[in-house]
N, CA, C and O atoms as CSV, one atom per row, in Angstrom:
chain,resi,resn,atom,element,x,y,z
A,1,UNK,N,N,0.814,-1.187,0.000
A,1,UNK,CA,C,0.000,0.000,0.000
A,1,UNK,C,C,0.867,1.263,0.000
A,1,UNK,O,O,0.423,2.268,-0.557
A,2,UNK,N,N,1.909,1.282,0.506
A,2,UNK,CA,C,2.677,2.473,0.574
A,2,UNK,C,C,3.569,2.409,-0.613
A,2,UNK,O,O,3.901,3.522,-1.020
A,3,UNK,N,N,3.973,1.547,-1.177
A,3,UNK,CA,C,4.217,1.785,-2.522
A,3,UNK,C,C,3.472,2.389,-3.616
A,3,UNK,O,O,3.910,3.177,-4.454
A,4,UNK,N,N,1.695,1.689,-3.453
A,4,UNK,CA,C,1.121,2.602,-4.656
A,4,UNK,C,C,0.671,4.122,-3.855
A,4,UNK,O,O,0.276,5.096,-4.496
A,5,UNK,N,N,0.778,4.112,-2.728
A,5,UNK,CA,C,0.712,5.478,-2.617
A,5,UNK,C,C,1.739,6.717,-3.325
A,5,UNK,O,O,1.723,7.563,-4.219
A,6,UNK,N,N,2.536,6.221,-2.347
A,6,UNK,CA,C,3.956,6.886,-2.911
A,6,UNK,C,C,3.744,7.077,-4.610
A,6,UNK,O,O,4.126,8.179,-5.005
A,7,UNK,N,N,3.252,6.264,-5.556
A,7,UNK,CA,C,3.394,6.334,-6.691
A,7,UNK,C,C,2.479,7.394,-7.367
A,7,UNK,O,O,2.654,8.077,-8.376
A,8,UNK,N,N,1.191,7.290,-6.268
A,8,UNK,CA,C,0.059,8.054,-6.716
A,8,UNK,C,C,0.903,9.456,-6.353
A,8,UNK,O,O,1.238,10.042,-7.383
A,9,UNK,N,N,1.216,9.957,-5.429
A,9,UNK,CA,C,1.530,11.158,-5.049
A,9,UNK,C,C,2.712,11.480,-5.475
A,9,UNK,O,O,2.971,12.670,-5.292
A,10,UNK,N,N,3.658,10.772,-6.054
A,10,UNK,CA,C,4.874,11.172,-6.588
A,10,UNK,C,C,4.597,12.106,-8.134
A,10,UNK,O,O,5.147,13.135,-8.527
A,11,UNK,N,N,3.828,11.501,-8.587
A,11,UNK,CA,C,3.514,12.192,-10.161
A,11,UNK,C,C,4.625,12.003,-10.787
A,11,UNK,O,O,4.910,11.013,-10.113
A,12,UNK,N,N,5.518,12.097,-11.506
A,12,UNK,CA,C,6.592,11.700,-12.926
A,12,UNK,C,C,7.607,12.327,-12.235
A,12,UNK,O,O,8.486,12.785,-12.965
A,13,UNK,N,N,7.767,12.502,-10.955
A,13,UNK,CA,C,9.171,12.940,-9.788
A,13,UNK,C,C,9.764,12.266,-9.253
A,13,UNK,O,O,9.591,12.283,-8.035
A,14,UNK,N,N,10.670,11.408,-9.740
A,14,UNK,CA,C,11.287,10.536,-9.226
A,14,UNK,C,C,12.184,10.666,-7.853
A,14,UNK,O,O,12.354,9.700,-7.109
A,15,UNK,N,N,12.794,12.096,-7.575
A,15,UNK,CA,C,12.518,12.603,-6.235
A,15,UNK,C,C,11.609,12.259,-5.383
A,15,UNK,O,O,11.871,11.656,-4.342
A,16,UNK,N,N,10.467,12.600,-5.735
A,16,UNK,CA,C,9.250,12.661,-4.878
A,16,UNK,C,C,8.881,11.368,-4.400
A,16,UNK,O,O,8.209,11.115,-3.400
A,17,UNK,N,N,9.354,10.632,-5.162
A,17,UNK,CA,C,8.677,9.100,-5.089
A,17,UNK,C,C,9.840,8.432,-4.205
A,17,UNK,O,O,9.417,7.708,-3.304
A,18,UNK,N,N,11.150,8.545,-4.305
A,18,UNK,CA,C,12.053,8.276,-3.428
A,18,UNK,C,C,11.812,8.292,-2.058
A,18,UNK,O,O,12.070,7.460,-1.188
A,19,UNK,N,N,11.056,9.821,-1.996
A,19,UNK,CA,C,10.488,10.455,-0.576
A,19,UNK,C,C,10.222,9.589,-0.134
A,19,UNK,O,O,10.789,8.818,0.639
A,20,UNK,N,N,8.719,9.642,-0.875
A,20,UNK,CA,C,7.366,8.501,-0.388
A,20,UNK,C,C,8.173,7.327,-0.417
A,20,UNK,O,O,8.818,7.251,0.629
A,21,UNK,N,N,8.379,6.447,-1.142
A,21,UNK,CA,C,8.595,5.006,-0.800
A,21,UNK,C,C,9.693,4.375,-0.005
A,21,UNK,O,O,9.652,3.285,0.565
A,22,UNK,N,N,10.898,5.415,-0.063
A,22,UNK,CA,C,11.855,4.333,0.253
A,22,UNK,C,C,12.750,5.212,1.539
A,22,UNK,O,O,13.695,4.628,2.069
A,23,UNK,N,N,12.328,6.834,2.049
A,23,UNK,CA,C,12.908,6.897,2.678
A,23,UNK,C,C,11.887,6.660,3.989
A,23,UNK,O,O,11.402,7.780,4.151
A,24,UNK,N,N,11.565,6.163,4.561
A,24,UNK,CA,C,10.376,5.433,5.753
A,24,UNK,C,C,11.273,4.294,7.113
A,24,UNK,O,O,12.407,3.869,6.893
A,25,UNK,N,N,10.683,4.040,8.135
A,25,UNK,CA,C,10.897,3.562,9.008
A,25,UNK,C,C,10.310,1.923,8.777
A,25,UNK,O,O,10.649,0.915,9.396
A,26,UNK,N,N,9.422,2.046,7.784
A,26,UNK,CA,C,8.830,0.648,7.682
A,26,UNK,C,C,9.799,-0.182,6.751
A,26,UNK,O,O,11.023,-0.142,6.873
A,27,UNK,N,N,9.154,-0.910,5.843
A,27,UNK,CA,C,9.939,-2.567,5.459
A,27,UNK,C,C,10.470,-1.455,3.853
A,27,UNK,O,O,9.994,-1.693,2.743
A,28,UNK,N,N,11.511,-0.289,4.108
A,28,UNK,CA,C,11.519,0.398,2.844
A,28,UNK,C,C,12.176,-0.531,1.498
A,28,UNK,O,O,11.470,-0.740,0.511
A,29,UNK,N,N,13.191,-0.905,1.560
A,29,UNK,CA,C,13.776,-1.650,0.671
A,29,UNK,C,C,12.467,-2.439,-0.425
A,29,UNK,O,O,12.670,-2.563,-1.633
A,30,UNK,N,N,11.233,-2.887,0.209
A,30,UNK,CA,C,10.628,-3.554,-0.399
A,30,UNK,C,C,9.293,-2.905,-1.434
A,30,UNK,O,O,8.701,-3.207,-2.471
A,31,UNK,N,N,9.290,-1.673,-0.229
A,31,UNK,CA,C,8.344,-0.462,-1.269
A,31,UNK,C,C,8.973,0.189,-2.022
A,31,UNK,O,O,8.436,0.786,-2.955
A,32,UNK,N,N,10.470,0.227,-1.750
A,32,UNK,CA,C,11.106,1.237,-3.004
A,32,UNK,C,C,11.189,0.173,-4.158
A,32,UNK,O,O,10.709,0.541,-5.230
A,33,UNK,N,N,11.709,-1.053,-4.105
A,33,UNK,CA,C,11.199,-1.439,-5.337
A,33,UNK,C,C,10.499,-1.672,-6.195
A,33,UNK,O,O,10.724,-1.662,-7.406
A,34,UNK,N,N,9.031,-2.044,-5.302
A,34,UNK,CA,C,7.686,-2.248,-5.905
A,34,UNK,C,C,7.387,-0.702,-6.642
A,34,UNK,O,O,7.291,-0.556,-7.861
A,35,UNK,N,N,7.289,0.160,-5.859
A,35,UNK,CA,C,7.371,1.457,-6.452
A,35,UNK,C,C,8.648,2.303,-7.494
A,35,UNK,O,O,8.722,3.470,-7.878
A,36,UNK,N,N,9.174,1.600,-7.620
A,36,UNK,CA,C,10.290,2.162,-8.501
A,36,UNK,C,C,10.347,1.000,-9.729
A,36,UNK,O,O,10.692,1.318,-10.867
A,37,UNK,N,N,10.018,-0.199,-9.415
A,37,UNK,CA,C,9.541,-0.914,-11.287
A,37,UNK,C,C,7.929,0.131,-11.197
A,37,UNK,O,O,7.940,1.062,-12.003
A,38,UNK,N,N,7.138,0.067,-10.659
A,38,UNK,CA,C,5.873,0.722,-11.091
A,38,UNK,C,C,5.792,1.770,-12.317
A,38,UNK,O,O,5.173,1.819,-13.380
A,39,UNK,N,N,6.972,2.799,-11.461
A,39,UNK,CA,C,7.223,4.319,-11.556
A,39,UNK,C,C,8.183,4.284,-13.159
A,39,UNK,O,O,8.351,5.174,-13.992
A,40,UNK,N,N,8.701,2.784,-13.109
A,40,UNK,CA,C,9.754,2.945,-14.239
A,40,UNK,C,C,8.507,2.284,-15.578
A,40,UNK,O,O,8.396,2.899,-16.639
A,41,UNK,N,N,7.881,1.316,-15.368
A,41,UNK,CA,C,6.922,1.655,-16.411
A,41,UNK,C,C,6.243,2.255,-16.686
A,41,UNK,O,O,5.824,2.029,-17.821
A,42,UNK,N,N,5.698,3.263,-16.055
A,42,UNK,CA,C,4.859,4.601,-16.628
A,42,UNK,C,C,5.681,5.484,-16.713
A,42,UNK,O,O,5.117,6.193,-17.546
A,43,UNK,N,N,6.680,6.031,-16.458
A,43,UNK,CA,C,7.451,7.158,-16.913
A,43,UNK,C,C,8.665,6.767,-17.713
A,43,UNK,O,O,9.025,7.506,-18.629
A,44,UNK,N,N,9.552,5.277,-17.340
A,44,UNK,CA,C,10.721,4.955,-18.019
A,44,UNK,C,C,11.834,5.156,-17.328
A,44,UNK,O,O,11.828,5.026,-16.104
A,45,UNK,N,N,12.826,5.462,-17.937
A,45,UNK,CA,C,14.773,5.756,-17.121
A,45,UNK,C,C,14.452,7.595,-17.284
A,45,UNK,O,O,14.553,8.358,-16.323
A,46,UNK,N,N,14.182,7.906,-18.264
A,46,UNK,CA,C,14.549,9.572,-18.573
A,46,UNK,C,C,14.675,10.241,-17.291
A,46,UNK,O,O,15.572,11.071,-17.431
A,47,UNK,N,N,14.255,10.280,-16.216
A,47,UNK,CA,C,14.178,11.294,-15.341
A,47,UNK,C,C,14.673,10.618,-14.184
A,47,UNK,O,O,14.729,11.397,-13.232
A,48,UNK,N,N,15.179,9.074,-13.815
A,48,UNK,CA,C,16.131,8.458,-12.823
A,48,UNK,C,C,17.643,8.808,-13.038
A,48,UNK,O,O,18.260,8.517,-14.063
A,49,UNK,N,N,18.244,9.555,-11.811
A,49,UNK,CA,C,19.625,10.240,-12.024
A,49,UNK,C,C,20.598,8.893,-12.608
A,49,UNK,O,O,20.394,7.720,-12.295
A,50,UNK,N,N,21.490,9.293,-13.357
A,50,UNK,CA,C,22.120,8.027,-14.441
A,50,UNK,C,C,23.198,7.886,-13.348
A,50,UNK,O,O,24.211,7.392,-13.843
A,51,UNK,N,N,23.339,8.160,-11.982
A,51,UNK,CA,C,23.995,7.383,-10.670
A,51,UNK,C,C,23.154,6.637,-10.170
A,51,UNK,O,O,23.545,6.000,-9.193
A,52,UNK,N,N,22.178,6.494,-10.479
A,52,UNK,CA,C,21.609,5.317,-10.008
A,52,UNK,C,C,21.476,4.082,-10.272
A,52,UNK,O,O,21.084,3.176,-9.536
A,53,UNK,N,N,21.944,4.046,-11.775
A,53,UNK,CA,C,22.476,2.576,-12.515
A,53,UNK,C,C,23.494,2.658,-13.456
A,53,UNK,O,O,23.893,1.613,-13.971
A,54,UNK,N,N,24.031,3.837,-13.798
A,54,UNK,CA,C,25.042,3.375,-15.138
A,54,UNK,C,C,25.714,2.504,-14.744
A,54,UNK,O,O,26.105,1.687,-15.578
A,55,UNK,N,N,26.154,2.321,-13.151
A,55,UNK,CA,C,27.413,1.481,-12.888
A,55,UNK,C,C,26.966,0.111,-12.010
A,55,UNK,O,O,27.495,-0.425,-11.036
A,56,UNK,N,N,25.654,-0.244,-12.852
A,56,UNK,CA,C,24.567,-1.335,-12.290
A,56,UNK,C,C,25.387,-3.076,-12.998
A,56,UNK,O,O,25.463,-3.540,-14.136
A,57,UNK,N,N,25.880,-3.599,-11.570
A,57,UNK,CA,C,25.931,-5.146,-11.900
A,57,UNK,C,C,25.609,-5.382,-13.190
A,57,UNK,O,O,25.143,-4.286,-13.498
A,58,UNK,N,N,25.511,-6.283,-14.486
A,58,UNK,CA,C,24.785,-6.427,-15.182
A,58,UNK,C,C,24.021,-5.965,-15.861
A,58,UNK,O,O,23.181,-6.567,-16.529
A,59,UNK,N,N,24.302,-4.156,-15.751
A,59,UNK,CA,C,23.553,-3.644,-16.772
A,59,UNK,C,C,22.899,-4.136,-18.419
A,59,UNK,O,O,21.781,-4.480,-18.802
A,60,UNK,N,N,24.141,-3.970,-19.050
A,60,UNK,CA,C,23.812,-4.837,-20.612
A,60,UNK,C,C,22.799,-5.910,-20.192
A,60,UNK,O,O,21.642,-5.492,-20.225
A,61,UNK,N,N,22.947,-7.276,-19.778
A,61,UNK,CA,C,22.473,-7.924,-19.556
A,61,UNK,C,C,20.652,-7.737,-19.178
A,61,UNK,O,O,19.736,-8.159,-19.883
A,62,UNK,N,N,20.571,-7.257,-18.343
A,62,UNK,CA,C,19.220,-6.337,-17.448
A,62,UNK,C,C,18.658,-5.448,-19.132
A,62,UNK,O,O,17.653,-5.701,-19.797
A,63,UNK,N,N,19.227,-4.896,-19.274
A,63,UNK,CA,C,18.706,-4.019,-21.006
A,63,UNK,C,C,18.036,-5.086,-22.061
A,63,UNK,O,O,16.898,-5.142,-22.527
A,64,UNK,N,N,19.156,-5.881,-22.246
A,64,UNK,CA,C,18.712,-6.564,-23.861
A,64,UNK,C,C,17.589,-7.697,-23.367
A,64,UNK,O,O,16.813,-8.156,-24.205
A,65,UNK,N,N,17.533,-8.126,-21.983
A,65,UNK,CA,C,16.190,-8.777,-21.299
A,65,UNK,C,C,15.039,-7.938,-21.384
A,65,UNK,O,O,13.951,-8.501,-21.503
A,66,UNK,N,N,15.087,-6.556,-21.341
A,66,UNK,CA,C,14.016,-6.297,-20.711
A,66,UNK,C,C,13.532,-5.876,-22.477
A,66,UNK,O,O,12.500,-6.175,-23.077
A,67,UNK,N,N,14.596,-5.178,-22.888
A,67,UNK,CA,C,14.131,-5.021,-24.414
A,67,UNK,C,C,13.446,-6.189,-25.288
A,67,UNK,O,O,12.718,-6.076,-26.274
A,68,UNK,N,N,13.855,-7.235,-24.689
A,68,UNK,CA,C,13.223,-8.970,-25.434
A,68,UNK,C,C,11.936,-8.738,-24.894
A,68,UNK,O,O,10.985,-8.949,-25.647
A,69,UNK,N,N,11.673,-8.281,-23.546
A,69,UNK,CA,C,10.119,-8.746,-23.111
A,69,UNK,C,C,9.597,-7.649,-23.764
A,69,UNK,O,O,8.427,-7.799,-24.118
A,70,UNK,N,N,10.239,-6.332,-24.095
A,70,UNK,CA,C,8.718,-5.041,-24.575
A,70,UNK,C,C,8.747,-5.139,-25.914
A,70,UNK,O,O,8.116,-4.342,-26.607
A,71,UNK,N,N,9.561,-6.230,-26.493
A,71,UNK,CA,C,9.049,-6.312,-28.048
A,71,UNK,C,C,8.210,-7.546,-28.284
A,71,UNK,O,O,7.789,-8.001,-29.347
A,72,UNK,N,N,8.028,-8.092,-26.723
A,72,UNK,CA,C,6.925,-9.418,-27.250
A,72,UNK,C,C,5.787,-8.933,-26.392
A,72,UNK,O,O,4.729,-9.563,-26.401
A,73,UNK,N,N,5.924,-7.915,-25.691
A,73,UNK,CA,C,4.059,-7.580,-24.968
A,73,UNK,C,C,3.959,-6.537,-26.231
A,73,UNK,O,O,2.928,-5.890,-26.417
């Protein structure tokens, strides 16, 4: 629930949504993710600071997967 909140009230601010989901006292790790894939399919990467993954484990890997699944939905 505090993930789709956070998502509702964040609007296309990926700041904002950081706020809401992941900086909290509760189980955050698990709402920032639910809310941050949410947030990344309706808005995308464009507006997540490029320190937050250019230097991501497995990037390439994570890309040409996810690019395989949005050319078969």
């Amino acid at each position: 629930m505090i993930a789709y909140d956070a998502l509702l009230g964040a609007g296309a601010s990926w700041k904002e949504l950081c706020s809401r989901a992941m900086f909290h006292s509760g189980d955050s790790d698990s709402t920032g993710v639910i809310a941050a894939a949410w947030w990344g399919a309706l808005y995308g990467m464009d507006s997540v600071p490029k320190g937050n993954y250019q230097n991501l484990e497995y990037r390439e890997r994570i890309e040409n997967v996810a690019a395989k699944l949005f050319a078969k939905a």
